[in-house]
C-alpha angles and dihedrals in degrees: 000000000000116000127225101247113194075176107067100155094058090039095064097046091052088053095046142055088325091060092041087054096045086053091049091053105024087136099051097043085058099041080055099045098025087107100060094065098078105055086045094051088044090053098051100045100212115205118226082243094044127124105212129180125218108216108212100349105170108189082014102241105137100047077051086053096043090039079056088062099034087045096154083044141070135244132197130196118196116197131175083219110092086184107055081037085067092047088046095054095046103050078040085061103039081053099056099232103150084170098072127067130165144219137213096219146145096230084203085070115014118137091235116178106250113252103008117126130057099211138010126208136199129185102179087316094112099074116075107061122130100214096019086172084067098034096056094043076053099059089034080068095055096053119093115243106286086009112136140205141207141193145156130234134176119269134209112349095222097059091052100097092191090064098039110047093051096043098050096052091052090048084079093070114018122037118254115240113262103258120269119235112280092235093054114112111263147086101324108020081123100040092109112088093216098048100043079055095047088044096054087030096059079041096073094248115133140187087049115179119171123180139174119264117185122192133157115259110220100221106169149341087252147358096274089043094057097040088052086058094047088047091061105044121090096257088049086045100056090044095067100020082118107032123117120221095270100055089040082056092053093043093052094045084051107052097034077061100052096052091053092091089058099057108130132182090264106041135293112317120194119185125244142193124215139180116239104202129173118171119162137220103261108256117249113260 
């Protein structure tokens, strides 16, 4: 089925090189977020009869993780990637979980029932609308009167060590990108405190907390591996779209070099800061 995309920019880039990236590297992706799911699962507090949606839930981990605890229940994750959606739906099946379903779906602009679901989740799935004022009213819809939801989201760029260590060594030899605008849709357009609380605030969410989570992201088994990963993501991409051979050479030496001292028994671990954030739907009076 094709969804109606009122973000078409985001939608594009989820379908194209990104997802084929994510698919290649689902594993790695979890080992590096898996963290996360606890203190989002904890935070929802998802009830065994519960139906829950799982707002942009790529491979679908974590809806297979919410549809565990809500397990007479039903979850449903919606994602803009046809592609991880597959991926989602088959390692769904060879699991069993007739509980959990999926959806290829805009949630800007998503024809969601009112008042369906009990709980909705988020892992880094948040960021990247175009119009989060809409997307969140959207959700807020979908919520049953008094229902929540939480979600984290990356916070500030520059406390998020597995950003910046790598980043900083290969600014020595390729220019970093000028910054987008904070509003743009990506990693860290919530990243401001103030404006994540405006945003679900305007949407007509209430009782928003948002607080700071750190955890330690797993990025490779060494230095070179990890390096090989960064290299291929979008960010790693843009970085040496225009390098020649020799400065791909020095970038590689040098940020192979600055994530020697994180090298850990189990692999390279950079740390990272979140924001852990739940808001509810207001109750009917």
């Amino acid at each position: 089925m094709t969804a109606d995309t009122a973000n078409d920019e985001q939608a594009a880039y989820w379908n194209g090189d990104e997802a084929e990236h994510w698919l290649a590297n689902e594993h790695r992706y979890e080992r590096m977020l898996v963290a996360f799911n606890a203190h989002l699962l904890e935070a929802a507090g998802i009830d065994r009869f519960d139906r829950v949606l799982d707002i942009g839930c790529g491979c679908g981990s974590t809806t297979r993780a919410a549809g565990g605890v809500a397990a007479e229940g039903r979850a449903l994750g919606i994602d803009l990637s046809k592609e991880m959606l597959r991926r989602a739906e088959l390692t769904t099946r060879k699991k069993g979980l007739a509980n959990v379903v999926y959806e290829h779906a805009d949630v800007q602009v998503h024809a969601f029932v009112d008042s369906t679901y009990d709980a909705a989740i988020s892992r880094f799935g948040v960021m990247f609308f175009s119009d989060p004022i809409t997307a969140f009213a959207n959700v807020r819809r979908a919520l049953r009167p008094g229902a929540s939801m939480a979600f984290v989201c990356w916070a500030e760029l520059l406390q998020n060590e597995w950003m910046v260590v790598p980043g900083a060594a290969a600014a020595s030899y390729v220019a970093l990108p000028s910054p987008d605008d904070p509003a743009a849709p990506g990693p860290f357009s919530l990243a401001d405190r103030e404006r994540l609380l405006a945003v679900l605030e305007a949407s007509g969410l209430v009782d928003v907390s948002i607080d700071a989570v750190s955890e330690t992201l797993l990025l490779g088994s060494d230095p070179v591996d990890s390096f090989d990963f960064l290299k291929k993501t979008g960010i790693g991409q843009t970085l040496l779209r225009e390098a020649g051979s020799e400065q791909i050479a020095r970038v590689t030496d040098a940020v192979t070099a600055a994530l020697e001292p994180f090298v850990t028994p189990d692999g390279v671990r950079l740390g990272s800061k979140a924001w852990l954030v739940t808001a509810r739907r207001p109750r009917r009076r």
